[in-house]
C-alpha positions as CSV (number, residue, x, y, z in Angstrom):
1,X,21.9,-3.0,41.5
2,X,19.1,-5.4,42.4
3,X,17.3,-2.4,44.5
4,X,17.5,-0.2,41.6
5,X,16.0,-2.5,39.3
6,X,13.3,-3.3,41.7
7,X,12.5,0.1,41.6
8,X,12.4,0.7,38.6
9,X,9.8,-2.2,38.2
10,X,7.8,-0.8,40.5
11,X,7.7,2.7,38.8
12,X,6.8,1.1,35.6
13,X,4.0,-0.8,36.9
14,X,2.4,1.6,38.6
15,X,3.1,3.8,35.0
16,X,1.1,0.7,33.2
17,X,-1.6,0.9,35.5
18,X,-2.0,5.1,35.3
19,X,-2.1,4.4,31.6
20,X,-4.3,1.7,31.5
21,X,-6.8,3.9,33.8
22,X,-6.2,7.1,31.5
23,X,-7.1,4.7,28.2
24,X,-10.2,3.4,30.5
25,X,-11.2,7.1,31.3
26,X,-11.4,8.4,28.0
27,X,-12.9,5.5,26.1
């Protein structure tokens, strides 16, 4: 369970970060 949430963290930060660099692209 612990791996799977770890992953998951690790998905979604790297999903903040693509975001974060989109919003910083088109602004």
């Amino acid at each position: 369970m612990k791996v799977v949430y770890f992953h998951f963290s690790l998905m979604y930060n790297n999903l903040e970060k693509t975001v974060l660099a989109i919003s910083n692209f088109w602004s």
